[in-house]
Backbone as a printed PyTorch tensor [residue, N CA C, xyz], in Angstrom:
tensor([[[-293.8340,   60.0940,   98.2590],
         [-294.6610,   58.9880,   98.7480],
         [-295.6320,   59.4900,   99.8140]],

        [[-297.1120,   59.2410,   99.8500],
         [-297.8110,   59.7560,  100.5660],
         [-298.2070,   58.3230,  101.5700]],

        [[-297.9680,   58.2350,  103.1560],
         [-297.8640,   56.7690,  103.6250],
         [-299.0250,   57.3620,  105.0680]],

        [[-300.4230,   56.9750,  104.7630],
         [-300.9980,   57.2620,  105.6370],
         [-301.7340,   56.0630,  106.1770]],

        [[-301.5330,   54.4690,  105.7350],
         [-302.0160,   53.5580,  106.6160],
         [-300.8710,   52.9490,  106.8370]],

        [[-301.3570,   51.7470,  107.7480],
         [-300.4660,   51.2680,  108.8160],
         [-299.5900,   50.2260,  107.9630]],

        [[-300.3750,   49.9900,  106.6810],
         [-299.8150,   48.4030,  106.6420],
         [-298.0540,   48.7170,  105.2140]],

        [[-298.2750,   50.3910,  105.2600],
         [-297.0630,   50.9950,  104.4930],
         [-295.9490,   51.0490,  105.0170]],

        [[-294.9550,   50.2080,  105.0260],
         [-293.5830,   50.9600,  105.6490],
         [-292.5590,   51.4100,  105.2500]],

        [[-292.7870,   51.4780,  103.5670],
         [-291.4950,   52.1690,  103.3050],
         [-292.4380,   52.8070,  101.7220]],

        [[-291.0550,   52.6960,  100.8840],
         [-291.2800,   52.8680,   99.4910],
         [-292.1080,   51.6690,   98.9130]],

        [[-292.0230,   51.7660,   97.4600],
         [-292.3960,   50.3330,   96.2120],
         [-294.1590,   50.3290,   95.9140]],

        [[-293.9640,   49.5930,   95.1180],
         [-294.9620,   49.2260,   94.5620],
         [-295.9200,   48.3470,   95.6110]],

        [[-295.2900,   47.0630,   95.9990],
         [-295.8680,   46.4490,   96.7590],
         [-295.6310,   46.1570,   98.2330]],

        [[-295.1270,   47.8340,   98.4980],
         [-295.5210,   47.8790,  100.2430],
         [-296.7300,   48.1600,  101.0320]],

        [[-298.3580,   47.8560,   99.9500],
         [-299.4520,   47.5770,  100.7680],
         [-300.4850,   46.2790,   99.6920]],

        [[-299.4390,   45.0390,   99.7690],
         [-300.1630,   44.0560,   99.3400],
         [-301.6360,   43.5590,   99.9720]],

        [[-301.7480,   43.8880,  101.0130],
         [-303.1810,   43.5870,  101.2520],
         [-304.4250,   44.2240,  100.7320]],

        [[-304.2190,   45.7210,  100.8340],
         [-304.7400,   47.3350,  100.8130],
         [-304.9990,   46.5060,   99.4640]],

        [[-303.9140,   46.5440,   98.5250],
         [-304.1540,   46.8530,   97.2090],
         [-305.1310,   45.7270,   96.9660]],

        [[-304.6280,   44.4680,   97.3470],
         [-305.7040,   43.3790,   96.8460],
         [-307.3350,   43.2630,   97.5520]],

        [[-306.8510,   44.0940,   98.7490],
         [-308.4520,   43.7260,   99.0280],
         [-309.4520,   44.6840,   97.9270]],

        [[-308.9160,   45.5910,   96.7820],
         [-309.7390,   46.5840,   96.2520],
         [-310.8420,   45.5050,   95.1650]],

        [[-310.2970,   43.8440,   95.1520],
         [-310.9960,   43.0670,   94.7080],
         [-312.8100,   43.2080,   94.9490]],

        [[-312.6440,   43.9380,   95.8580],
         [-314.3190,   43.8570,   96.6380],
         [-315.3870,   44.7590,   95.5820]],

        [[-314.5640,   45.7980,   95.3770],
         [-314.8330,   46.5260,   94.2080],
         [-315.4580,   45.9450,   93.0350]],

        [[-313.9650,   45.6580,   92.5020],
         [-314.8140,   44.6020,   91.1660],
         [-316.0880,   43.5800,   91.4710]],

        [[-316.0440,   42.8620,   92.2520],
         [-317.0930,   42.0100,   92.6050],
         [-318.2770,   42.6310,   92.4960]],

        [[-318.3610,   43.8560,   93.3120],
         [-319.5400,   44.6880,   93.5090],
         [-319.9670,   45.2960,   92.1140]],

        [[-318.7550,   45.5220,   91.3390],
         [-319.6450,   46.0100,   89.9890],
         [-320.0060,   45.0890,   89.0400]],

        [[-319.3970,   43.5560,   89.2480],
         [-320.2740,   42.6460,   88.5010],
         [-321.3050,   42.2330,   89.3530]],

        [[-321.4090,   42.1060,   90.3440],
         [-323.2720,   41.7290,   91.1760],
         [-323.8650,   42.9230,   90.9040]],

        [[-323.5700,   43.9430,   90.4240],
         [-324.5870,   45.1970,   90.5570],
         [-324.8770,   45.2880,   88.8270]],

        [[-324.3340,   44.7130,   88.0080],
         [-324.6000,   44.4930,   86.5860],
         [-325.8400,   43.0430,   86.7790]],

        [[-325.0740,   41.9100,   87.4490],
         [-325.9430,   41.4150,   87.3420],
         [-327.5030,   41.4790,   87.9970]],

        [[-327.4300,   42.4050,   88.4450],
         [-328.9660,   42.8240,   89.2580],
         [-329.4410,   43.8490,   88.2400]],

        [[-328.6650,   44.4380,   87.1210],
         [-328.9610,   45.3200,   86.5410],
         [-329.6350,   44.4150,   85.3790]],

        [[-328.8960,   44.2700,   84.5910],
         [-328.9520,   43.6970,   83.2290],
         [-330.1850,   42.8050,   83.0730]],

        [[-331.3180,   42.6160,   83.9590],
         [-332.7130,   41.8110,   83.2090],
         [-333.9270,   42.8650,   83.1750]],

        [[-332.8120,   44.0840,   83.9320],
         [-333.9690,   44.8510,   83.5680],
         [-334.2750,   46.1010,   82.6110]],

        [[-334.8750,   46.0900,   81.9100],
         [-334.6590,   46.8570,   80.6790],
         [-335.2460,   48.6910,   80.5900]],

        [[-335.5090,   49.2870,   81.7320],
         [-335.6300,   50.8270,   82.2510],
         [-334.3880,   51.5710,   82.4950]],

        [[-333.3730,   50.4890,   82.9670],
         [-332.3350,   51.4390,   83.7900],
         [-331.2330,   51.3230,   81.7790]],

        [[-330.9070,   52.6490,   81.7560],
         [-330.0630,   52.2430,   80.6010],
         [-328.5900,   53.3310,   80.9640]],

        [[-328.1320,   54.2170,   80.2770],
         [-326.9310,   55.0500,   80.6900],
         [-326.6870,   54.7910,   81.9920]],

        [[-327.9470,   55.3070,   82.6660],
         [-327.4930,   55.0930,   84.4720],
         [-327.1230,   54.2720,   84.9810]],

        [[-327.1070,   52.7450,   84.5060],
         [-326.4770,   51.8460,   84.6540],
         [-325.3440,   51.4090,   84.7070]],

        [[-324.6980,   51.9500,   83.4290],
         [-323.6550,   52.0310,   82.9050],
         [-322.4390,   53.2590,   83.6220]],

        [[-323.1740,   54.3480,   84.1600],
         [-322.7640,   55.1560,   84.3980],
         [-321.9390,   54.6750,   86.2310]],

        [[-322.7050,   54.0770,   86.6070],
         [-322.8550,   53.4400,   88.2890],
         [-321.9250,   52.1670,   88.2220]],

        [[-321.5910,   51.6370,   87.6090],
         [-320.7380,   50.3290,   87.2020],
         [-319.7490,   50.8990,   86.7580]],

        [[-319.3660,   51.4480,   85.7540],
         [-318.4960,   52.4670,   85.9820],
         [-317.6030,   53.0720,   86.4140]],

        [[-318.0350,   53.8310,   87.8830],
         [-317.6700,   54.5320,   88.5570],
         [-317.4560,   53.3070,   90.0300]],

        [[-318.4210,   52.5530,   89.7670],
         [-317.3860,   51.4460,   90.8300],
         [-315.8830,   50.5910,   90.0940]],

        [[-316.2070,   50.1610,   89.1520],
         [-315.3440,   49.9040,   88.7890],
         [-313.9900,   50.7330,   88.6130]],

        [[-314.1400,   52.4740,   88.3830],
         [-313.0490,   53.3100,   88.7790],
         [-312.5530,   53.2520,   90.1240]],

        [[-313.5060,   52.8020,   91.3420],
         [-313.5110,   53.0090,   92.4240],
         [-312.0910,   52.4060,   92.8660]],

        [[-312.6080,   51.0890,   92.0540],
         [-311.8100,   49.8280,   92.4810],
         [-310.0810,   50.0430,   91.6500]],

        [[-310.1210,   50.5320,   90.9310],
         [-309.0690,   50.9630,   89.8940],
         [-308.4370,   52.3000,   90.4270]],

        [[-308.6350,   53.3040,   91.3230],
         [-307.9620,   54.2260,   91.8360],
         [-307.4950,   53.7480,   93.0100]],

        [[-308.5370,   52.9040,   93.8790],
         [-307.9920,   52.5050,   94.7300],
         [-306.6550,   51.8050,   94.9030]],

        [[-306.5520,   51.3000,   93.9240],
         [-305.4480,   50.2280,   93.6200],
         [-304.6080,   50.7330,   93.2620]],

        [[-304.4640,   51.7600,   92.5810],
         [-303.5760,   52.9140,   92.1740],
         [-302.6440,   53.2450,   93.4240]],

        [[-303.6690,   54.2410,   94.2070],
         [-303.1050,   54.6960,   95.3450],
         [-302.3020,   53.8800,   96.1040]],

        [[-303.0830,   52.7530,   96.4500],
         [-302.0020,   51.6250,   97.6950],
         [-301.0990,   50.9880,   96.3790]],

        [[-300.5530,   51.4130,   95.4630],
         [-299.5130,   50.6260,   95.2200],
         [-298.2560,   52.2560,   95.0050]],

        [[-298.9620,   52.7920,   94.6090],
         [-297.7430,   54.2270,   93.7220],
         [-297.8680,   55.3060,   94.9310]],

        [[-298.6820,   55.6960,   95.6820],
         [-298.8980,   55.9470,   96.6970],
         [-298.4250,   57.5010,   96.7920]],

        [[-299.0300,   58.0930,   95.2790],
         [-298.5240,   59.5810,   95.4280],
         [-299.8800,   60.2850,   94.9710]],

        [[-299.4430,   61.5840,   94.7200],
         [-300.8100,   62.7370,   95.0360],
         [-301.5170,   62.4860,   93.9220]],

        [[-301.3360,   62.5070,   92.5990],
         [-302.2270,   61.8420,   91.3850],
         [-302.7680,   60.5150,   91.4070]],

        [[-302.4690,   59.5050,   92.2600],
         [-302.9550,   58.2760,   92.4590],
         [-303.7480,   58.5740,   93.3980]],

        [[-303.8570,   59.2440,   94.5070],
         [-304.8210,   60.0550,   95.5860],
         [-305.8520,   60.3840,   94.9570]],

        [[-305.9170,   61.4400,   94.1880],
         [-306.8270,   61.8910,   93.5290],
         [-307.7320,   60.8200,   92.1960]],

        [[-306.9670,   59.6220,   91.8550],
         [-307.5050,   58.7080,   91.0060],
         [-308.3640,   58.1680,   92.2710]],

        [[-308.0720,   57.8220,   93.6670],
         [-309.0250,   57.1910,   94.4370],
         [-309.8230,   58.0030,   94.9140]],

        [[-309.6550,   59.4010,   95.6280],
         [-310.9350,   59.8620,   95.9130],
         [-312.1700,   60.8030,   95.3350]],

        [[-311.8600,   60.8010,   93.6100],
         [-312.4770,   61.1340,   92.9400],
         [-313.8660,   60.6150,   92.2880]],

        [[-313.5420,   59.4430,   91.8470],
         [-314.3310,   58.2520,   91.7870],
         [-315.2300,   57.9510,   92.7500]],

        [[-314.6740,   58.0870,   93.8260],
         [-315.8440,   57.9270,   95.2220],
         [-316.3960,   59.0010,   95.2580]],

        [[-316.2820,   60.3730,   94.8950],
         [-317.1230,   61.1090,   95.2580],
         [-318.0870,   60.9930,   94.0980]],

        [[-317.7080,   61.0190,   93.0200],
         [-318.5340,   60.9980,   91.5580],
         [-319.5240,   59.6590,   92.2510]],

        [[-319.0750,   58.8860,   92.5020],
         [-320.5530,   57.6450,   92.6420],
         [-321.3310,   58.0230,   93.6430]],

        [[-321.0770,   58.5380,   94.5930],
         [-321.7300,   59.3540,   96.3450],
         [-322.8810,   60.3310,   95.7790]],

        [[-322.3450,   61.0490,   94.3360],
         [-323.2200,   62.1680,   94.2080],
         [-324.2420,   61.5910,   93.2000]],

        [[-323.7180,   60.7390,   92.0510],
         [-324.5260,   60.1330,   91.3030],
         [-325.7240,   59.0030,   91.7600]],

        [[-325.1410,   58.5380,   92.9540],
         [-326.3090,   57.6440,   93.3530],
         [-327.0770,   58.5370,   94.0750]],

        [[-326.7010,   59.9370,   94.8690],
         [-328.2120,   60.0370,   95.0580],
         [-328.6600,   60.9550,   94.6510]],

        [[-328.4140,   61.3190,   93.4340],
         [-328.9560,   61.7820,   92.4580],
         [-330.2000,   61.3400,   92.0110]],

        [[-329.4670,   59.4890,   91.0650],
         [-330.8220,   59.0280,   90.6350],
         [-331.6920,   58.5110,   91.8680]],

        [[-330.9660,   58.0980,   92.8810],
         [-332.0970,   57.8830,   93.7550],
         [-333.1640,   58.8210,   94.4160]],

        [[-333.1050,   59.7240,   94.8640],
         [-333.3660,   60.2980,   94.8260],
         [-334.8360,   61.1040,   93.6640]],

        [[-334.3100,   60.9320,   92.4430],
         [-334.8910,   61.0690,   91.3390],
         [-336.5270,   60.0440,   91.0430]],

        [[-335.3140,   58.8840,   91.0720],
         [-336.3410,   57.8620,   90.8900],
         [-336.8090,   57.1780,   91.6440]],

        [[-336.0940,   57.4130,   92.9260],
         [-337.0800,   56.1500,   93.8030],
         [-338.0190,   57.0140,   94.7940]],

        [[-336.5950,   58.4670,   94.8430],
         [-337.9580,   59.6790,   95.7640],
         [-339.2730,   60.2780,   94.6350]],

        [[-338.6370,   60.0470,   93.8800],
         [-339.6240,   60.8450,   92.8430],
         [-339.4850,   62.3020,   93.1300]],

        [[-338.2120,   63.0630,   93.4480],
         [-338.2640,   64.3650,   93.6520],
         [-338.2910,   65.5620,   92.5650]],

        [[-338.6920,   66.8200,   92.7510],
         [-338.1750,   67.7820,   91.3270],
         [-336.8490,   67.6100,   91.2620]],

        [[-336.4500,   67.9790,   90.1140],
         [-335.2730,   67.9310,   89.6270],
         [-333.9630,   68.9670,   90.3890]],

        [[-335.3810,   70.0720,   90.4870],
         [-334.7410,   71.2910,   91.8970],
         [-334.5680,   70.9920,   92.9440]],

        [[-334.9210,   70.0220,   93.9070],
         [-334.6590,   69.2310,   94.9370],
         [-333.5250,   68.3510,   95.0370]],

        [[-333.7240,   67.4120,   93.6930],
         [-332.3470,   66.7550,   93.2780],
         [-331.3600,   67.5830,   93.4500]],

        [[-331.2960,   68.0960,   92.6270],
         [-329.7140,   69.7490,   92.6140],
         [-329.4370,   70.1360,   93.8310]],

        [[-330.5220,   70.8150,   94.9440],
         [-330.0320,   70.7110,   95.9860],
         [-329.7610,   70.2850,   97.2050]],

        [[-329.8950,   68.5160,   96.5540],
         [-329.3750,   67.3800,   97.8380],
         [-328.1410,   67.2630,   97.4180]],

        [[-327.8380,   67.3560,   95.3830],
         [-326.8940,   66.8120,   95.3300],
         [-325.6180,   67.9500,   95.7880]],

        [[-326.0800,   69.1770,   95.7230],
         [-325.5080,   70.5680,   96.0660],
         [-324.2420,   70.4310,   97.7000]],

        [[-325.6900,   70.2560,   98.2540],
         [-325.6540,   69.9320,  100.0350],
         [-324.0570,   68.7950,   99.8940]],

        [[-324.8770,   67.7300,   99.3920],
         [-323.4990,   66.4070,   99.8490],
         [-322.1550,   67.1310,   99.1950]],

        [[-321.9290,   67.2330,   98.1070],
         [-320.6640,   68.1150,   97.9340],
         [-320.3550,   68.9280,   98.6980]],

        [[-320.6710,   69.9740,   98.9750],
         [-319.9940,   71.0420,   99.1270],
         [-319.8940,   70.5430,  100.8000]],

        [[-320.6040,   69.8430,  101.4750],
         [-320.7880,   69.0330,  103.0780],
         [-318.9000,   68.5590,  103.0260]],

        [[-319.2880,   67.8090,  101.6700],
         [-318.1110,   66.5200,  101.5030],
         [-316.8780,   67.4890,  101.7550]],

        [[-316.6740,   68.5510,  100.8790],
         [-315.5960,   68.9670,  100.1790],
         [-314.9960,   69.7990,  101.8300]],

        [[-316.1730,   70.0700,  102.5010],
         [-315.8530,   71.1800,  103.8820],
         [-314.9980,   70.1380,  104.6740]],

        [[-315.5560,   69.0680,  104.7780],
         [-315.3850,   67.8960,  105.9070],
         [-313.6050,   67.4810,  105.4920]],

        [[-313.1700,   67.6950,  104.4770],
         [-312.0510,   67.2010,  103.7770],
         [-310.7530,   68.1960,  104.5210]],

        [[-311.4540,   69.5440,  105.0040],
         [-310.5540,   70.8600,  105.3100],
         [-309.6430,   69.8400,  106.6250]],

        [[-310.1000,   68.6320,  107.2950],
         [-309.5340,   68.4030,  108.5590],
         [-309.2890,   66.8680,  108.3380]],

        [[-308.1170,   66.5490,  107.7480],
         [-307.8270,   64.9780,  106.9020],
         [-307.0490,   64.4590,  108.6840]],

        [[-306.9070,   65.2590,  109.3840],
         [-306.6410,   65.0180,  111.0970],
         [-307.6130,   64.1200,  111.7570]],

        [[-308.4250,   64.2940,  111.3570],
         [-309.3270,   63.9790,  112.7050],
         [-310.2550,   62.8570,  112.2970]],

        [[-310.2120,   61.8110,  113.1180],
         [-310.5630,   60.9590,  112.6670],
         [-309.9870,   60.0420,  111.9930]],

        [[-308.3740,   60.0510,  111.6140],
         [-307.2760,   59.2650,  110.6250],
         [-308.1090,   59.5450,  109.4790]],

        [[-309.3300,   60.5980,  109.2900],
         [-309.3320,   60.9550,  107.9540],
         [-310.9080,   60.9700,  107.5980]],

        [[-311.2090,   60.0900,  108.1600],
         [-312.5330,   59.4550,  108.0710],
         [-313.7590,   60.3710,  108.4650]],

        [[-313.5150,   61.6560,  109.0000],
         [-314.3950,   62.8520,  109.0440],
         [-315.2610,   63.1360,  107.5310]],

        [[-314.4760,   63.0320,  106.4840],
         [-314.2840,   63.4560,  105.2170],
         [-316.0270,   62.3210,  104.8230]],

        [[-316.3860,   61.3120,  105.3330],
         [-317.3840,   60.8170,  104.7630],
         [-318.3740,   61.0230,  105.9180]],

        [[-318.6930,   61.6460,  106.6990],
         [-319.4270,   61.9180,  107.7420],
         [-321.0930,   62.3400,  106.9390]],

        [[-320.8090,   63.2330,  105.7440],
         [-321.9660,   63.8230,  105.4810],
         [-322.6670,   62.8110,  104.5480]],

        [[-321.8570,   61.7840,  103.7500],
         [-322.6300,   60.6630,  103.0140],
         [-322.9480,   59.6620,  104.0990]],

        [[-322.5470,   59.1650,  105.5350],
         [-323.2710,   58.3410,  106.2180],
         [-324.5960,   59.2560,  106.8010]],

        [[-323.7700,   60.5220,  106.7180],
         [-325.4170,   61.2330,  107.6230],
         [-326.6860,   61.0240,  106.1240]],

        [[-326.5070,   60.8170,  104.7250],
         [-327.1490,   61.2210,  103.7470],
         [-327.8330,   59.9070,  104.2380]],

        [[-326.8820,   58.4600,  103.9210],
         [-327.3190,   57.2180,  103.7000],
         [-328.3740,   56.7090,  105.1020]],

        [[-328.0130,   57.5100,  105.8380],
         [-328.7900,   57.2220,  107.2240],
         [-330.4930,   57.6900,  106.9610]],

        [[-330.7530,   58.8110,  106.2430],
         [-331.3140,   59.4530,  105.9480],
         [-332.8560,   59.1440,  104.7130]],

        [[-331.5670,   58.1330,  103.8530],
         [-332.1020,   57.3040,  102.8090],
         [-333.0420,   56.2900,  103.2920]],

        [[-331.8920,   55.8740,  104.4010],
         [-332.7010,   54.4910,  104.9740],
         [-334.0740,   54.5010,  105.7880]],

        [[-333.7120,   55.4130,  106.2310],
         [-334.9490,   55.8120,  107.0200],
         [-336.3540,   55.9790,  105.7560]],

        [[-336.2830,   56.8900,  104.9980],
         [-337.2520,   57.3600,  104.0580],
         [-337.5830,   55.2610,  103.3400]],

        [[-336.6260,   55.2360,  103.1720],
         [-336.7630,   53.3530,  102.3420],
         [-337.5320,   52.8410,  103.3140]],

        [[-337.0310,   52.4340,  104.1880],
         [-338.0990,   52.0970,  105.1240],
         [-339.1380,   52.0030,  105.4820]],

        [[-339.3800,   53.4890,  106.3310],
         [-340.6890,   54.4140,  106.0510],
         [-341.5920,   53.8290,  104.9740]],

        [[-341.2250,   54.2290,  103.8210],
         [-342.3040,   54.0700,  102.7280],
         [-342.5420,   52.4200,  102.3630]],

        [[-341.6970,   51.6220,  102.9340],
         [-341.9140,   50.2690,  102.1600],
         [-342.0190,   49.9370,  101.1020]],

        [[-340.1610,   50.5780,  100.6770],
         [-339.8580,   50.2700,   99.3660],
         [-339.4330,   48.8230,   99.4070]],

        [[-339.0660,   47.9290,   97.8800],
         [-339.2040,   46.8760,   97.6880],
         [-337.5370,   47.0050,   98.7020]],

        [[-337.0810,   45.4960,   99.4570],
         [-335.7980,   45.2410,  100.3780],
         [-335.6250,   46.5540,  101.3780]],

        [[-336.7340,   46.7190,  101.7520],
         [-337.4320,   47.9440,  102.8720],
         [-336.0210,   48.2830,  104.3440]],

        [[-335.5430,   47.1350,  103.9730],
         [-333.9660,   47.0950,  105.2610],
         [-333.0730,   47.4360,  104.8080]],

        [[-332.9690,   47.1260,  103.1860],
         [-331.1270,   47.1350,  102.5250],
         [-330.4290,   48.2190,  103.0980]],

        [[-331.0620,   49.9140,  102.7310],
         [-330.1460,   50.7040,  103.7260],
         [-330.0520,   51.1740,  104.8830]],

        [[-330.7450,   50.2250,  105.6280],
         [-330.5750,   50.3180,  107.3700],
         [-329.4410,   49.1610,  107.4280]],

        [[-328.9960,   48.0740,  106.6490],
         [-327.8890,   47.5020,  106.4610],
         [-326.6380,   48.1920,  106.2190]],

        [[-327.2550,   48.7950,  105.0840],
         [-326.3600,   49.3350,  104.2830],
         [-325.5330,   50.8050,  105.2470]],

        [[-326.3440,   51.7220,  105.8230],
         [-325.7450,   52.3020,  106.8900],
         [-325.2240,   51.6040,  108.0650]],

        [[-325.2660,   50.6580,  109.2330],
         [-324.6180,   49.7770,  109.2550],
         [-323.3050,   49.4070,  108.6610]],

        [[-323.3650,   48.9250,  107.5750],
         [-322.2060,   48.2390,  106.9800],
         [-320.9210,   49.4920,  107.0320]],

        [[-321.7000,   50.5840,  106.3750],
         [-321.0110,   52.1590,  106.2090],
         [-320.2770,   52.2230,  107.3750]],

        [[-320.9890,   52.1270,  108.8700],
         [-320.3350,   52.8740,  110.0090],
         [-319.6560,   51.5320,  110.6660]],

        [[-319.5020,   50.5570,  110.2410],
         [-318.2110,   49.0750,  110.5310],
         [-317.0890,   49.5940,  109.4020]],

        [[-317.4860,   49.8260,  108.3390],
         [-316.3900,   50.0860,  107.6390],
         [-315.5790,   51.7340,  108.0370]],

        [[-316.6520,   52.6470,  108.6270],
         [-315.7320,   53.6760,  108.7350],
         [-314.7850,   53.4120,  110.1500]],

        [[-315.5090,   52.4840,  111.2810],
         [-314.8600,   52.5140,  112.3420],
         [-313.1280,   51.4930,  111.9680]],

        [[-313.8450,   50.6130,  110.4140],
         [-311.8270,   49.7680,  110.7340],
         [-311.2340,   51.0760,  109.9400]],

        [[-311.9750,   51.9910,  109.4720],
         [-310.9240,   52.7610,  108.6910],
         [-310.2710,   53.7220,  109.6700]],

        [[-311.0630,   54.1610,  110.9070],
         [-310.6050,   55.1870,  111.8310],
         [-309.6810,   54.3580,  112.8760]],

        [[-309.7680,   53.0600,  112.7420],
         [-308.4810,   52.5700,  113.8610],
         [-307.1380,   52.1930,  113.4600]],

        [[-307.4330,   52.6290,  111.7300],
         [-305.9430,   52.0500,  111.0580],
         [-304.9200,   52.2100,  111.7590]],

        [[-304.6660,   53.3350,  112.1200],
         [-303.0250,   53.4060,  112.5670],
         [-303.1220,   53.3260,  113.8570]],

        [[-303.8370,   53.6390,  114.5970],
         [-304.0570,   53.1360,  115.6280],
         [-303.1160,   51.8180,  116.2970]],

        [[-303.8830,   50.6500,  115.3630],
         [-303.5800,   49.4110,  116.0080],
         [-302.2600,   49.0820,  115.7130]],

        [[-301.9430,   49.4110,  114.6720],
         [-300.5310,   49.6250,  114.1910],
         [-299.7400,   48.4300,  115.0580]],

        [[-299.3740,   48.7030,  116.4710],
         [-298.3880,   48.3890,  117.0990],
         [-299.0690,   47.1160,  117.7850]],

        [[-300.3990,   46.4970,  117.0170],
         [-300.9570,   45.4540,  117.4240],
         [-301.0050,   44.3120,  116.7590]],

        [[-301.5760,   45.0200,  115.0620],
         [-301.3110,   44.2790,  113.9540],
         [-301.0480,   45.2640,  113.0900]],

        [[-299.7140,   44.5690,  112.6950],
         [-298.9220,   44.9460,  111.5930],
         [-299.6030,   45.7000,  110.1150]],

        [[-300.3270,   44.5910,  109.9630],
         [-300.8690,   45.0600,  108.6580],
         [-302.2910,   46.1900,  108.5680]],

        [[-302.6280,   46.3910,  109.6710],
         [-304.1510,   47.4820,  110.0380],
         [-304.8900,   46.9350,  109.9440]],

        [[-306.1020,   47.9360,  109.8420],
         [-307.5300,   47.5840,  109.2980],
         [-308.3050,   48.0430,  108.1770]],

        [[-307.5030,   48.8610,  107.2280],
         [-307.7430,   49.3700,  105.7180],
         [-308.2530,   48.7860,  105.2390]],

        [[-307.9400,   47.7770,  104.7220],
         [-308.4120,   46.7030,  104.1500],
         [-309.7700,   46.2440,  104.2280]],

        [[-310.3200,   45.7840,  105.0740],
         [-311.5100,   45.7380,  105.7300],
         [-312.4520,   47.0450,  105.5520]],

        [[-312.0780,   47.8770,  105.3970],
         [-312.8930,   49.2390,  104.4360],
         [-313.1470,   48.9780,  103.5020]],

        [[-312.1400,   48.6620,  102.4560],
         [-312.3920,   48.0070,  101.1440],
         [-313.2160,   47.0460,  100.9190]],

        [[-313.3400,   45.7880,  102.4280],
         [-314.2460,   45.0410,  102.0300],
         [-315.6570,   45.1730,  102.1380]],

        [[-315.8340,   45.7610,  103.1790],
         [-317.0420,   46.6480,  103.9560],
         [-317.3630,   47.4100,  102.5530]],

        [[-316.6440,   48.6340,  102.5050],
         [-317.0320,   48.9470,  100.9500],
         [-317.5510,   48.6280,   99.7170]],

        [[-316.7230,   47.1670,   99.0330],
         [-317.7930,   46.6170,   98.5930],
         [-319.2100,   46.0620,   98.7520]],

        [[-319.1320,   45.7440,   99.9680],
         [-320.4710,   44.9230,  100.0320],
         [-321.2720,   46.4540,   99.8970]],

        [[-321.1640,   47.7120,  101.0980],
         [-321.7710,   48.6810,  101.2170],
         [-322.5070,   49.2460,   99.7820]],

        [[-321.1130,   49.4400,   98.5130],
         [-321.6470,   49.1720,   97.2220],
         [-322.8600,   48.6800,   96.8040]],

        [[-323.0040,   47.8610,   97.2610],
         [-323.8200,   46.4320,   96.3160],
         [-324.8640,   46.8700,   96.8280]],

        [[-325.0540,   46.8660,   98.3590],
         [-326.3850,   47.1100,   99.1680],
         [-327.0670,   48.7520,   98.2440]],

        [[-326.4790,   49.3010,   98.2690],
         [-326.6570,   50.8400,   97.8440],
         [-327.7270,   50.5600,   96.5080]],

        [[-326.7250,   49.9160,   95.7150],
         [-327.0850,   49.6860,   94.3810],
         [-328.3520,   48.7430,   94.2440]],

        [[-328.5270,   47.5770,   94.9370],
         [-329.5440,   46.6700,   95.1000],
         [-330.5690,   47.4090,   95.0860]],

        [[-330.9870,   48.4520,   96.5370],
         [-331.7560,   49.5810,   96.6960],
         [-332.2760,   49.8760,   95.6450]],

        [[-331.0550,   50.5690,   94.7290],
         [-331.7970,   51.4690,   93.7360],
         [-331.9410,   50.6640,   92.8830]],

        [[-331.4190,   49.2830,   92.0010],
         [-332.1230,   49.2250,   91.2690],
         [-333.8280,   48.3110,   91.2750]],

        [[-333.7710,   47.6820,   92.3940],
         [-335.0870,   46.7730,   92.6950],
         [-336.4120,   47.5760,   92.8780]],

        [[-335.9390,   49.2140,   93.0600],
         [-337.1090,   50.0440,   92.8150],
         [-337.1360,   51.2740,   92.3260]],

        [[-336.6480,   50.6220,   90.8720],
         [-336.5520,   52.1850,   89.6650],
         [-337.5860,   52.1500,   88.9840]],

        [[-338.2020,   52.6890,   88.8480],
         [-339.6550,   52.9880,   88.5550],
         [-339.8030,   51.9740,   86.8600]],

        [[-340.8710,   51.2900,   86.5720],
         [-340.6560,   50.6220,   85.6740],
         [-341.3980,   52.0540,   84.3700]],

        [[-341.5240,   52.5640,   84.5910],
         [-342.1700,   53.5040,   83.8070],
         [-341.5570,   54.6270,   83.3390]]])
């Protein structure tokens, strides 16, 4: 049994009923991000591909807070990295309009950033490990902005939303001896919305061409 938030105290299936249900945020986010998708007729695989991978998001997650061992680990933080690299991939692609050689080595950078940051699952209750996708998304937002792409704020929200959700994830155990059940959960929800914002972004300005 791998028991690294607060709201775990023993064995079973359902010793993180909250954890597990809040992964609801998930699903939500990949049906609002279909439905922002689906009237428009440019985005096709990539669509599919991004819905997807939230929807795995939401499905490993749920994994983990219920079975709570090293293959259910890896069902949750796999999925998150696959969507981290794929969104800014196409974004990148299509909304920076970058070479394809540029693409490769942003998407290069965030991996191998990600995979370093992972060497110290200490620090931070863990939460080090996404440091280099808020530094990316910070990054995004700025350029969105800047240029006055169409919802010119979503990822100055959307970073925002990122660094509320990483701070309930870094006080999980923390509070422990305050409230029982943590603040995990509230990642998950933060997460979804963070999702949605991400996705809104990219699809309200994918090139119609």
């Amino acid at each position: 049994m791998i028991d690294l938030y607060c709201e775990r105290l023993g064995p079973g299936l359902l010793a993180e009923p909250i954890n597990a249900l809040s992964n609801i945020a998930f699903f939500i986010a990949a049906w609002a991000s279909w439905q922002a998708i689906k009237p428009l007729r440019v985005i096709h695989y990539e669509g599919y591909l991004l819905i997807g991978l939230i929807i795995m998001i939401g499905m490993g997650s749920t994994l983990f807070h219920t079975f709570a061992t090293a293959w259910a680990m890896q069902a949750d933080v796999i999925p998150i990295l696959l969507f981290q690299l794929c969104f800014v991939w196409f974004y990148s692609l299509k909304v920076m309009r970058l070479h394809y050689s540029k693409s490769v080595a942003i998407v290069i950078v965030l991996f191998v950033a990600s995979h370093f940051s992972r060497q110290y699952p200490n620090l931070l209750n863990g939460s080090l490990m996404y440091a280099p996708t808020l530094f990316v998304i910070a990054v995004l937002a700025a350029f969105h902005f800047h240029q006055k792409k169409n919802n010119p704020q979503i990822l100055i929200w959307a970073t925002a939303v990122f660094m509320t959700s990483l701070f309930f994830r870094t006080i999980d155990n923390a509070i422990c001896p305050y409230l029982v059940i943590g603040s995990h959960f509230l990642w998950h929800l933060c997460n979804g919305w963070l999702i949605y914002l991400t996705m809104k972004a990219l699809v309200t300005n994918w090139p119609t061409q």
